[in-house]
Structures are given as structure tokens and as C-alpha cells.
N, C-alpha and C positions, 0 to 999 in steps of 0.2 A: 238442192232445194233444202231450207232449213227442214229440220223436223216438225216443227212446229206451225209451217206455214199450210193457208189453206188449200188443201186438195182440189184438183179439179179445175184451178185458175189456168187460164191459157194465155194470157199474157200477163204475164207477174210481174213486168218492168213498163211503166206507162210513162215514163220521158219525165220531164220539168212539169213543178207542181205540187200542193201539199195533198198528200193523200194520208189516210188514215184507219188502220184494219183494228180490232181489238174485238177481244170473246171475254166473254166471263160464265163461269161454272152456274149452276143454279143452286138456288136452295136445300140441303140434300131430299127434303120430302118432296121433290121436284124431280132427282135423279134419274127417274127412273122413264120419266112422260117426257121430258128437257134435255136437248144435250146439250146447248152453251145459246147463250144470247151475243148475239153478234153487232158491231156497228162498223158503218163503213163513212166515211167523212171524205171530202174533197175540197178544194177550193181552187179553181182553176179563171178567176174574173182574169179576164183580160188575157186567155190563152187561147190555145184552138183546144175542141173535145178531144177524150179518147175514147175508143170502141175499147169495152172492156166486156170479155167471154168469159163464162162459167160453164163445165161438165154439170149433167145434172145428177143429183145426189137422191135416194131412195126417203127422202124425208121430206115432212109436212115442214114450211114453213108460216109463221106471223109477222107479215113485214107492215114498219109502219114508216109512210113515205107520201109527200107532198098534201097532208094533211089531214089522212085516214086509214084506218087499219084496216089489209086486207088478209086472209089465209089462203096460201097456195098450196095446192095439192103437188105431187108429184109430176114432171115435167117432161117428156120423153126426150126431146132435143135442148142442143146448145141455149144458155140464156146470154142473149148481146142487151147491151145497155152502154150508151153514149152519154159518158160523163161531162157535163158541162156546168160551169157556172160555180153555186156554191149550194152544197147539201149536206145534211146529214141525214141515214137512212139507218133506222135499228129493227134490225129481228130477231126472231123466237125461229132457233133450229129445233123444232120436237124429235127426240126416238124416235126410232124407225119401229113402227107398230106404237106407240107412244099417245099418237093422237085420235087414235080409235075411240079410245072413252070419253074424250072430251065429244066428238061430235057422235058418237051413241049412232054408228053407223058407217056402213063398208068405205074404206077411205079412196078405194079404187073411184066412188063416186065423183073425189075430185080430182082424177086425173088430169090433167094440161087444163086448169082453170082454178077460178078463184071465186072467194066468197067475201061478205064482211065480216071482218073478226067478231062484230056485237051478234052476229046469230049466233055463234058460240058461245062467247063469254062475257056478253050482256052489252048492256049501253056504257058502262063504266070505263071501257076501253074507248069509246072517243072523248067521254072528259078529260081523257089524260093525252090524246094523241096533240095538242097545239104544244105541251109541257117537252114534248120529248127532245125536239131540235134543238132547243136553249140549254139542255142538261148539259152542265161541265163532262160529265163522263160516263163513258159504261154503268159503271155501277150507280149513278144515276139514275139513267135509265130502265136499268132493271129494277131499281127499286120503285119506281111508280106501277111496273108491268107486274110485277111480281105477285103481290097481294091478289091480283086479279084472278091469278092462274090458280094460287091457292086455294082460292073460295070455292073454284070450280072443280078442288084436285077428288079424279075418281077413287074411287078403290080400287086395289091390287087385282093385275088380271094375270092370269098365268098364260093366258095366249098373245097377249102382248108382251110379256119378257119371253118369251119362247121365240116368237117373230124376231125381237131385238136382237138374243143370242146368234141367232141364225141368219142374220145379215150382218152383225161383226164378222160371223163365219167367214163370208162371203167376202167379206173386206179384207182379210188379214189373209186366208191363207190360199196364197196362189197357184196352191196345186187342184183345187176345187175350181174346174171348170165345167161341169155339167148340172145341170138341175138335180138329175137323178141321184148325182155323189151327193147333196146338199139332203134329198129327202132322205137317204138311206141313212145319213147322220142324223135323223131327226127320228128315226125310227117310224118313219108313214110315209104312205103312197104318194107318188107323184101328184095323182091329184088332190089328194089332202093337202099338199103342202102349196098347191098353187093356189087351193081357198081358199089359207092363212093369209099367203100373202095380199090376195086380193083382198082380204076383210081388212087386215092389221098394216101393211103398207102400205098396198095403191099400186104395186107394179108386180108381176109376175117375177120367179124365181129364177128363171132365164136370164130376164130383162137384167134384173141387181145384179148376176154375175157379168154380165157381159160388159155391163159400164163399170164397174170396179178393175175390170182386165183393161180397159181403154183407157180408166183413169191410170191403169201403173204405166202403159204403153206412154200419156202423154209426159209424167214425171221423168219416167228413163230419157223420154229424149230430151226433156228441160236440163239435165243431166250435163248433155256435151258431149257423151262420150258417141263415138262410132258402133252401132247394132247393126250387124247382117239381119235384114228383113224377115229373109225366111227363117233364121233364129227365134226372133221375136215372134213372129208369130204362131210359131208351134209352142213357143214358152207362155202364150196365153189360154191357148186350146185351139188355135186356128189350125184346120187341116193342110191349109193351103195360103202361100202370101195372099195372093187375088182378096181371098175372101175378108183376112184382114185387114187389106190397104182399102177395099169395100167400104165396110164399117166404120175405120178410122176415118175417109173420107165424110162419111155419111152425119157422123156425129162431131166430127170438128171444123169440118167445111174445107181441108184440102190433104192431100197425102199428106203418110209419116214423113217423105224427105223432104218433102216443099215447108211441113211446121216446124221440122228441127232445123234447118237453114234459116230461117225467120228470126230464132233463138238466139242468133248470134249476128243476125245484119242489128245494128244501132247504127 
């Protein structure tokens, strides 16, 4: 899988078709609330759909799509979405702890649900949502959302770049599989750090590691190469295969060796 490619996709090859992936950086006085604004394009008239899956990710998103902006909170299971026809769909990926100051309120509240972007960030954001399908590009698009974000940009919080640091953590080093290794690096108690989480991400400290360990499991096997089970899963923190072909089941909808076979039927 390139390096650059987005994490979490579970079918990264969608057959005949124009599709269209692109991110762009934010503003830097944006860095810190923003990690890239995304758009995703298709044009498929006159094919059959495809079912396209995403892992979910420990981030607030601002998606604007079929005519209105909405904000999704944090997502516990698989996102499936059946491409068809012709669209363009752009979002706001915020930090992880990131979106906290914008909604001035525990983000855990939006757990598996959605709001409209204008309770947040005013009515200004549906003047501009008919503008955004016809924009030539990314940066287009961003630059209409952009000023938006900025009007609203809070002040520095230290428990939001604390949360952020600490779900990079969570992301990068894969010898971190337990909650408790995660607070003992944070220097506070397990349950302090699960009331960060709950205030500045939306999902428990648990939860982020466990999907970060399922997102490497789904990459290795996009991979191609041959992994003994019970290798992999003690290489995630799993005590036992069972437990891990469990979870992998649970959150991508079939075994590890039913999805890496998948990987390679065209």
C-alpha cells in the first residue's frame, strides 16, 4: 500500500470508473484543530455501483454532500457507502481532540451521530455548501470552507494537544496495546485519561488502540504477503487467535483469511 494512501480503506481497488481521492493540509493557524480536508469524486453514469468500506477513524468529521453540511462525530463500526452515479463529496478531517473547542462540549456526545454544521459554525456554511460540487479542485474547496473555520478558530488548549499527542501515540507505535501503557505515558490514572478522552475525542482509550491494531492487521493483509494468525495476533495484543479473528470479524464484516483472499480475487 502506497504510503500515502488512505488508512482504513477496505477495498482500495473499486474496478472500472473515474474515481478521485485528494487531501490538502490546512492553514497552519488551523494545524492544530484540522488535519487535511479531503474530497472524494466518482463518476460511475452508466455502470453498476460499488460498495465502498471505511475502518473508523478517532476523528470528528464536516462532510458536505447532497446539498448540506453535516458533522459526524466518532463512529464505532465499519462506514459502507454505495457509489453510484456522479458526485462530489468534501470534508473537514478535525484532530483528534481538535473539535472540542469548536463545539464548547464533551465530543463523546456525538458519538455514532450527526449534527448540522450551522449549529457550529453558523449559517455561513450552507451559503457556500451549493458552491462546493462545481469547485475545479481541492483547494477550491477549501478555500470557500476555510475562512469559515477561521472566524470560529478557538484558543490554544492544552488538553486538546495532549489528547492529539496521545492518539498519534496510539497510532504509531505498535507495541502500545493496552490503555494502561498509554496512561502511564501520559503520567495519570487510567481514569483521568479515559475523561480526556471522552471530553477531547469521543471514544475511550481502549477503543483508539484497538482500532489502530485492526487498521495495521487490515494493511498487512492488503499487503499479500502470507501471516500465521496466531503470529498476528499476539503482534497486536491479542491473547489468543479466537479473540482476534472475533474483532476482525466484528468490525470488518468477515475473517482475516476470507478478507485477504478477497484482496487478490479481480
Amino acid at each position: 500500500m502506497p504510503a500515502d494512501a488512505p488508512r482504513g480503506v477496505l477495498r482500495a481497488r473499486l474496478g472500472e470508473g473515474a474515481f478521485e481521492h485528494a487531501r490538502q493540509a490546512p492553514a497552519p493557524a488551523l494545524a492544530g484543530f484540522v488535519e487535511h480536508y479531503w474530497c472524494v469524486r466518482w463518476d460511475l453514469l452508466g455502470q453498476s455501483p460499488r460498495l465502498q468500506e471505511t475502518l473508523p477513524h478517532p476523528n470528528v468529521h464536516m462532510v458536505v454532500e447532497h446539498g448540506e453540511a453535516r458533522v459526524w462525530g466518532v463512529h464505532d463500526g465499519r462506514y459502507r457507502r454505495m457509489l453510484e452515479g456522479r458526485e462530489t463529496v468534501f470534508g473537514v478531517k478535525f484532530a483528534a481532540g481538535g473539535f472540542r473547542t469548536f463545539l464548547r462540549g464533551p465530543v463523546a456526545a456525538l458519538a455514532n451521530r450527526s449534527m448540522p454544521a450551522h449549529e457550529v459554525f453558523g449559517t455561513g456554511i450552507d451559503a457556500i455548501v451549493p458552491a462546493i460540487p462545481v469547485c475545479a479542485d481541492i483547494a477550491a474547496m477549501a478555500g470557500l470552507v476555510e475562512p469559515l473555520l477561521l472566524a470560529k478558530l478557538p484558543l490554544a488548549d492544552p488538553q486538546a494537544a495532549q489528547a492529539r499527542a496521545l492518539v498519534a501515540l496510539a497510532a504509531s507505535d505498535r507495541e502500545l496495546l493496552r490503555a494502561e501503557q498509554l496512561a502511564e505515558h501520559a503520567g495519570m490514572g487510567l481514569r483521568a485519561l479515559q475523561r480526556l478522552f471522552r471530553d477531547y475525542v469521543g471514544a475511550s482509550p481502549k477503543w483508539v488502540i484497538a482500532r489502530y491494531r485492526l487498521h495495521e492487521a487490515v494493511a498487512q493483509l492488503q499487503t499479500g504477503h502470507e501471516l500465521p494468525w496466531a503470529e498476528l495476533a499476539l503482534a497486536l495484543g491479542y491473547y489468543d487467535q479466537a479473540h482476534f479473528i472475533r474483532d476482525f470479524r466484528r468490525l470488518v464484516g468477515c475473517a482475516p483469511a476470507d478478507y485477504a483472499r478477497r484482496q487478490h480475487v479481480r
